[in-house]
DRENBANU-312569 format. One line per field, with one value per residue: residue number from 1; residue in one letter; x, y, z negated of N, C-alpha, C, CB in turn. Coordinates in steps of 0.02 Angstrom, whole numbers, plus 50000, padded with zeros to 5 digits. Each point is the difference from the previous one (the first is absolute). Glycine has a CB too. Layout:
BEGIN
nr: (NUM/...)
rest: (A/...)
n_east: (X/...)
n_north: (Y/...)
n_up: (Z/...)
ca_east: (X/...)
ca_north: (Y/...)
ca_up: (Z/...)
c_east: (X/...)
c_north: (Y/...)
c_up: (Z/...)
cb_east: (X/...)
cb_north: (Y/...)
cb_up: (Z/...)
This chain:
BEGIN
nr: (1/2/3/4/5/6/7/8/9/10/11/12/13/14/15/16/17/18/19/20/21/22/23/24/25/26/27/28/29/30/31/32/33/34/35/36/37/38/39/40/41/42/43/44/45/46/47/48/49/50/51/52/53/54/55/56/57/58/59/60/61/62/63/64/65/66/67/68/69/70/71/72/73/74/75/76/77/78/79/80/81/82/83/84/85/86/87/88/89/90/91/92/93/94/95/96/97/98/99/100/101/102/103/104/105/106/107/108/109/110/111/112/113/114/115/116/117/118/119/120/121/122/123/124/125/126/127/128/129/130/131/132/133/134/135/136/137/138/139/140/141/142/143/144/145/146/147/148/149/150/151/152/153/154/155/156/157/158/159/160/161/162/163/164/165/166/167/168/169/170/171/172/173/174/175/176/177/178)
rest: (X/X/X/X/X/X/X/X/X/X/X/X/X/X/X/X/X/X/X/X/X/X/X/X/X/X/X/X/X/X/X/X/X/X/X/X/X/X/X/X/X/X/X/X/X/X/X/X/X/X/X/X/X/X/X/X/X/X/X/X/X/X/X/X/X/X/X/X/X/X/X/X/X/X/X/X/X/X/X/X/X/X/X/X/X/X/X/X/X/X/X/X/X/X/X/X/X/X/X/X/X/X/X/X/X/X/X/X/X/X/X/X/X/X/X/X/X/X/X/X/X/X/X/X/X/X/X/X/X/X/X/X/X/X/X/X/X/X/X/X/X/X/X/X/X/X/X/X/X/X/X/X/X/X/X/X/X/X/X/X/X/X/X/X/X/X/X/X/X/X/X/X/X/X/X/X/X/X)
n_east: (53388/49864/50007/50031/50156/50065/49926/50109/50091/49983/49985/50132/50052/49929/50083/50144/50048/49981/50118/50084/49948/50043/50181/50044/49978/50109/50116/50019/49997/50124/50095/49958/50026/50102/50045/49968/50093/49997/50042/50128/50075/50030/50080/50133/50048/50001/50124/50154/50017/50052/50102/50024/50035/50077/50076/50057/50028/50082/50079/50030/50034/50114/50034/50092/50103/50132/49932/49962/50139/50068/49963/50113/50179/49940/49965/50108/50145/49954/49946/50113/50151/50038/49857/50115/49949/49884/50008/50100/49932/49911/50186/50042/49853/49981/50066/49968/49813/50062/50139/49885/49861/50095/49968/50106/49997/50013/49958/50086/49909/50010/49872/50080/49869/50069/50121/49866/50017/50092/50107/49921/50076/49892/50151/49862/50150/49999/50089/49937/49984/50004/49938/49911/49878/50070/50058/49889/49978/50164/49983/49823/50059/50105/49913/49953/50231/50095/50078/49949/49933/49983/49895/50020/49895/49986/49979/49945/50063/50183/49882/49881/50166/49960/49896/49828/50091/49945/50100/49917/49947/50068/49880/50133/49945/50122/49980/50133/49980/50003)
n_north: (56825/49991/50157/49868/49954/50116/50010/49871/50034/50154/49905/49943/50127/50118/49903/49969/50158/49999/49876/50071/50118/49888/49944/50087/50117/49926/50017/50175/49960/49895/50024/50143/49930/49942/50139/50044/50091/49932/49835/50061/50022/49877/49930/50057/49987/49862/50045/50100/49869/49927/50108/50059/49848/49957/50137/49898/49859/50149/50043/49857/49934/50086/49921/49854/49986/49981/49860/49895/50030/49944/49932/49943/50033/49898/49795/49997/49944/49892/49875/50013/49846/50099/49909/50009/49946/49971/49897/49973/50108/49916/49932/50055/50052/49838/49919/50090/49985/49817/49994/50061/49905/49881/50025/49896/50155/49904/50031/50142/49992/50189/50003/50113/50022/50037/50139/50050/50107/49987/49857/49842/49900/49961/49859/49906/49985/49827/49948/49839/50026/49826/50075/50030/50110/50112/49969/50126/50062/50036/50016/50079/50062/50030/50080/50124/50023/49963/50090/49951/50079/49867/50008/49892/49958/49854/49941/49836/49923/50014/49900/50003/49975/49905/50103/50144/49988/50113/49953/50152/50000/50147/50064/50081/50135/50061/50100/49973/50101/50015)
n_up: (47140/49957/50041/49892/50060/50023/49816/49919/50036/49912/49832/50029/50051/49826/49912/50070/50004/49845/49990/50079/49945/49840/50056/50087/49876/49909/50069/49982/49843/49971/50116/49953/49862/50053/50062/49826/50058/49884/50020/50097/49844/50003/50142/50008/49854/50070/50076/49852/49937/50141/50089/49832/49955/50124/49991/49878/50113/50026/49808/49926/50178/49956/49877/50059/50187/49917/49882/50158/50058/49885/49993/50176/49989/49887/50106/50126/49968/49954/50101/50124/49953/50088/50086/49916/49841/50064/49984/49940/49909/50056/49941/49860/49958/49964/49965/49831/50009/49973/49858/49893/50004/49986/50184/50081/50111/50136/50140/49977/50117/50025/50050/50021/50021/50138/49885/49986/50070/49851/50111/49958/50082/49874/49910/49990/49855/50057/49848/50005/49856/49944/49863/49868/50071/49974/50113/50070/49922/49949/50159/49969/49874/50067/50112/49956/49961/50105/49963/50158/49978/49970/50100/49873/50141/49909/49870/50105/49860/50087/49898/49903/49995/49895/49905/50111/50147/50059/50101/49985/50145/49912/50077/49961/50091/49981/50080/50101/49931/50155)
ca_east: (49996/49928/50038/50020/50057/50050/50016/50041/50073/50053/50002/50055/50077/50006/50015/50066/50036/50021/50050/50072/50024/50000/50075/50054/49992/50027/50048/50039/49993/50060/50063/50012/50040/50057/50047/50007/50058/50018/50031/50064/50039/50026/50009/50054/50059/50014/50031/50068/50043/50035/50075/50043/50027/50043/50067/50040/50051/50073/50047/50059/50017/50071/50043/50013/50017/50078/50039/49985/50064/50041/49968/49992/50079/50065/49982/50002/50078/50020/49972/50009/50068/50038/50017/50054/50010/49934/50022/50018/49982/49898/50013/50017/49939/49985/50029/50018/49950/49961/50037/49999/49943/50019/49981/50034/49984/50037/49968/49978/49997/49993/49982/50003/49940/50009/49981/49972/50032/50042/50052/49993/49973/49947/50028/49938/50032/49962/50040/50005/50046/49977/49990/49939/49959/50023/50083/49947/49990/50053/50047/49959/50019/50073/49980/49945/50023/50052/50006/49938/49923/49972/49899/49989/49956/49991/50050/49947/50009/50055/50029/50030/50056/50000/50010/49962/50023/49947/50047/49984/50027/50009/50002/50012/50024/50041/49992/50092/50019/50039)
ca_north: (50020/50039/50086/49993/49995/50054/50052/49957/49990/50086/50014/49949/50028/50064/49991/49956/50092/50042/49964/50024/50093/50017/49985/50030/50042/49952/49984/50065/50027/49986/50031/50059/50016/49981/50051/50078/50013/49986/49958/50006/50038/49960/49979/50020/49975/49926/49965/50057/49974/49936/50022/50022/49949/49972/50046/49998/49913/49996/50044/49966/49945/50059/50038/49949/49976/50005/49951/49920/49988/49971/49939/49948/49986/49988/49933/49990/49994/49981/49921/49975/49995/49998/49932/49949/49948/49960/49944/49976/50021/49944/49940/49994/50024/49961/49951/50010/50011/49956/49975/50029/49965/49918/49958/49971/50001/49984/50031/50077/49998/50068/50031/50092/50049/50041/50064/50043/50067/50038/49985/49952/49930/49969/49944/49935/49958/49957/49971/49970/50006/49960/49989/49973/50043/50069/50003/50066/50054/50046/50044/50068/50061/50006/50030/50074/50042/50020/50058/49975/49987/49950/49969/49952/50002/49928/49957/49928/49933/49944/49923/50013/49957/49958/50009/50063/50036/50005/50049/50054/50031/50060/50052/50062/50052/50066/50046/50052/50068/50021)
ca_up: (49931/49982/49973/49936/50000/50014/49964/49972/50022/49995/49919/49985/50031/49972/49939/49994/50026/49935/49960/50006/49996/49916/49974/50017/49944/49951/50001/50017/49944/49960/50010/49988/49930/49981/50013/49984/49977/49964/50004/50049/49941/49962/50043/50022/49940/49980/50085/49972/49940/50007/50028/49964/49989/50043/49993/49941/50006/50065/49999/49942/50056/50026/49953/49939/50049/50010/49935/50024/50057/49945/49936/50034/50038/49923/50002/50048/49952/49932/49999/50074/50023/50074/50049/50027/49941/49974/49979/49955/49917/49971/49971/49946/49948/49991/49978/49927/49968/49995/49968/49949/49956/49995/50055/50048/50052/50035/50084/50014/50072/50022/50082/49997/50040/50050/49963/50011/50033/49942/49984/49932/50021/49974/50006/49968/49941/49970/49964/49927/49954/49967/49961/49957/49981/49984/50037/50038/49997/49999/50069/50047/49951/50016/50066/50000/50004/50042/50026/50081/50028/50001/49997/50002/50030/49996/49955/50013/49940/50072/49982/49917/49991/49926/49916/49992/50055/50077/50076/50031/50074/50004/50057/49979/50042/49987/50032/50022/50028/50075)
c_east: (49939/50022/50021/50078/50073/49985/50039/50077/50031/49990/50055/50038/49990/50041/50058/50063/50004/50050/50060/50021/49996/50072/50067/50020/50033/50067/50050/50000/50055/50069/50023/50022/50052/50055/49979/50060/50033/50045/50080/50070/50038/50041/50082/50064/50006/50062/50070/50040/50034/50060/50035/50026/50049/50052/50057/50014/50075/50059/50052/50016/50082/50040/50071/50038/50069/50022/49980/50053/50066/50012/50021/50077/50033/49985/50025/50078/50029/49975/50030/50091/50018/49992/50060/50034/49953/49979/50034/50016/49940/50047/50032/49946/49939/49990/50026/49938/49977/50042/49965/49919/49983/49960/50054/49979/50043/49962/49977/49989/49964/49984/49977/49961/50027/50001/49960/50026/50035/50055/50015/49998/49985/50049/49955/50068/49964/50057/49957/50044/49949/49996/49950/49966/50012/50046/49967/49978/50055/50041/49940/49990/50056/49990/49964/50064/50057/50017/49996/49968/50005/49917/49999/49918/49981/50031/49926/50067/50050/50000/49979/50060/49990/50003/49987/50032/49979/50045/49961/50029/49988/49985/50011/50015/50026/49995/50077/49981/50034/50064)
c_north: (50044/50091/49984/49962/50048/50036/49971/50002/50089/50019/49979/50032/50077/49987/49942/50048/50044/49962/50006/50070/49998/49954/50000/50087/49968/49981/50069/50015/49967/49985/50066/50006/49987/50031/50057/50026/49997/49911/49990/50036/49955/49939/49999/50004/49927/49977/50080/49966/49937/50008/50055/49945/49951/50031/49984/49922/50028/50059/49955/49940/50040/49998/49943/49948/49984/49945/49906/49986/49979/49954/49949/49996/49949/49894/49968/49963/49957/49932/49988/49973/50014/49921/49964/49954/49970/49940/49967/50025/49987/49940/49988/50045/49926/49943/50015/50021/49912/49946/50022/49994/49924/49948/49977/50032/49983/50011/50061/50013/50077/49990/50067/50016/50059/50075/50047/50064/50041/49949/49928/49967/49965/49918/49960/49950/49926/49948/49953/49985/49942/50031/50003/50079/50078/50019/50057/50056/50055/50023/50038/50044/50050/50045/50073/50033/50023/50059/50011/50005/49971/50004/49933/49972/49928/49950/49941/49939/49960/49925/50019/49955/49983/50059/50096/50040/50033/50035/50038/50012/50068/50025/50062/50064/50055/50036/50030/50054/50023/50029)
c_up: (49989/49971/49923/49992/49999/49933/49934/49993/49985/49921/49970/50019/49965/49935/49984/50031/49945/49953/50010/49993/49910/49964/50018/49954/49940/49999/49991/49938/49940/50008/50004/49924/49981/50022/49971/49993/49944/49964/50062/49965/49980/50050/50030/49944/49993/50039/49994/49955/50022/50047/49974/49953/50045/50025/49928/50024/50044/49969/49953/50032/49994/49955/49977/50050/49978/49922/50024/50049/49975/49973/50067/50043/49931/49984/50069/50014/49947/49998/50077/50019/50059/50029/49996/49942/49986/49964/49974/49928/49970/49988/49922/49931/49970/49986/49905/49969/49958/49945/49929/49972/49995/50043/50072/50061/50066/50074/50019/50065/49997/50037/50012/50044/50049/49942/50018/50020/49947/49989/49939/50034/49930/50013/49951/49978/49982/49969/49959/49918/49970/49927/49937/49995/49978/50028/50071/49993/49963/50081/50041/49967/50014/50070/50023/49966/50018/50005/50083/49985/50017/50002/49987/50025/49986/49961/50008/49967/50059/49992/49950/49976/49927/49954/50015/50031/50066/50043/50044/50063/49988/50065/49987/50051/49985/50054/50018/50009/50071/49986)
cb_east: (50125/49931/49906/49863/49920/50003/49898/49909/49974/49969/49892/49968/50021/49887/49881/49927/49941/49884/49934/50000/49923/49837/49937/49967/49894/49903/49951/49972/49871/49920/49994/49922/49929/49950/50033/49911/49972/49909/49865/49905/49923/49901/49871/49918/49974/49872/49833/49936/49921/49891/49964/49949/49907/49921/49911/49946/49867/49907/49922/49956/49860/49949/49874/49881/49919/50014/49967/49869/49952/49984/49864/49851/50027/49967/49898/49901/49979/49996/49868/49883/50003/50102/49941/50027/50064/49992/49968/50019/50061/49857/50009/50127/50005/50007/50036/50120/49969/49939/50104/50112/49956/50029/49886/50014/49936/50061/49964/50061/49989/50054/49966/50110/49924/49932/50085/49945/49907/49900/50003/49954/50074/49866/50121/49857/50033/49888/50083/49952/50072/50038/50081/50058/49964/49967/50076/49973/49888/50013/50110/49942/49962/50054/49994/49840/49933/49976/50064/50015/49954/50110/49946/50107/50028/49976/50107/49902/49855/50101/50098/49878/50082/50068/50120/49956/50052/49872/50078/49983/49971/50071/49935/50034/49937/50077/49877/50073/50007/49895)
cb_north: (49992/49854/50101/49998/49923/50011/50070/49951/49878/50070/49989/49903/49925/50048/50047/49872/50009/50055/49937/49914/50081/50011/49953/49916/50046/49965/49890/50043/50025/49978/49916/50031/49994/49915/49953/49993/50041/50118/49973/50013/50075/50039/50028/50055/50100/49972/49930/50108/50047/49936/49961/50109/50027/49950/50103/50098/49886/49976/50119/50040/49961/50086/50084/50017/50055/50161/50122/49999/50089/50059/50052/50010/50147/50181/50026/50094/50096/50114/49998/50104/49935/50100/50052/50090/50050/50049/50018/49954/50083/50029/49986/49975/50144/50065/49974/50032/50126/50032/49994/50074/50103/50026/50061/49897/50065/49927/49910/50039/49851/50052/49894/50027/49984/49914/49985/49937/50007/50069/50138/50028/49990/50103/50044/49999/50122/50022/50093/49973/50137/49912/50003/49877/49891/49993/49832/49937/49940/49939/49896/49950/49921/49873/49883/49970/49986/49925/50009/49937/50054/49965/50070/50018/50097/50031/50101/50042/49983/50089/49947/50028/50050/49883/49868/49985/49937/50015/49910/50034/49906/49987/49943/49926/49962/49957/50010/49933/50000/50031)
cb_up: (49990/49947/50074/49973/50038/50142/50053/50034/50114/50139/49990/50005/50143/50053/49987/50018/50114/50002/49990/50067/50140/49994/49968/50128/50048/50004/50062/50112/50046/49965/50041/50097/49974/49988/50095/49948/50067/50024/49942/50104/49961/49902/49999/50086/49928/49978/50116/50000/49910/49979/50095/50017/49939/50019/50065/49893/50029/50139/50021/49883/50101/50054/49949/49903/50078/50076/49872/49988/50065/49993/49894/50000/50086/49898/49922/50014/50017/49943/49914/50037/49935/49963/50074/50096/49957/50076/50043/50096/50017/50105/50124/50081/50086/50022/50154/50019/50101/50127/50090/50043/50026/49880/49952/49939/49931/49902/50003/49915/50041/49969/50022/49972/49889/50124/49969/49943/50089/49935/50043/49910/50118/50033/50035/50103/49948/50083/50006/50099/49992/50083/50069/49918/49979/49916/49967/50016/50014/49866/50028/50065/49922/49940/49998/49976/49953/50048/49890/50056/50016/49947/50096/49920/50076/50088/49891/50152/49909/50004/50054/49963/50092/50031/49942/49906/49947/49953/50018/49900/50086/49914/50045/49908/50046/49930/49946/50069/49884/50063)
């Protein structure tokens, strides 16, 4: 290498040394500002107002706990049947919802689920029913206002039958009690 070369090359590496000390300076300078004490103030009330806010949820949580606990025995009682009658009050339930909206139901069939740890088991229902248009939608009406709990998880077309008759596969789900 020649000299004029070398004196090149260390000009190049000076002024590529002052470029970093002048932005790193820059850099110190603008992460120093962004910690003023004054912004950490604010900073800190913000991140206050908000776990003073999440104290007030957990308290009216606490407060209001025992009426929801309530609320959920008292449904719990009131929709869920004893297992041991269960079924043949879904059956006849389900058989006068389906009378009374002037439909035919038939092939009821049940599959029960294993109970959960509070004691619920979960029974899948399935039924066909025959008949016309409004006749349906009066009994899944009839149905949402049982006095059971009902899901109705599935409804599909089975047949259609003469003079605007249709036959339905029901997928319906309730809920026992222990």
């Amino acid at each position: 290498m020649t000299k004029r070369t070398k004196i090149i090359i260390r000009a190049i590496l000076g002024i590529v040394i002052a470029v970093d000390i002048v932005l790193a300076g820059i850099n110190w300078q603008m992460a120093d500002s962004n910690r003023t004490p004054q912004s950490e103030l604010i900073a800190l009330k913000r991140e206050h107002a908000l776990m003073t806010a999440d104290i007030t949820r957990a308290e009216t949580i606490r407060t209001t706990l025992p009426a929801v606990e309530q609320q959920c025995d008292s449904f719990f009682h009131q929709n869920f049947r004893p297992i041991s009658s269960g079924y043949s009050s879904v059956i006849s339930d389900i058989g006068s919802l389906s009378r009374g909206a002037g439909l035919q139901a038939g092939n009821l069939s049940f599959h029960q689920h294993e109970p959960d740890k509070r004691g619920v088991t979960q029974v899948d229902i399935f039924a066909v029913v025959d008949g016309d248009y409004s006749s349906v939608v009066r009994f899944v009406n009839d149905l949402q206002h049982s006095d059971t709990f009902y899901v109705l998880d599935g409804l599909s077309l089975a047949g259609g039958g003469s003079g605007g008759q249709l036959k339905l596969n029901l997928q319906l789900r309730t809920y026992f009690r222990s």
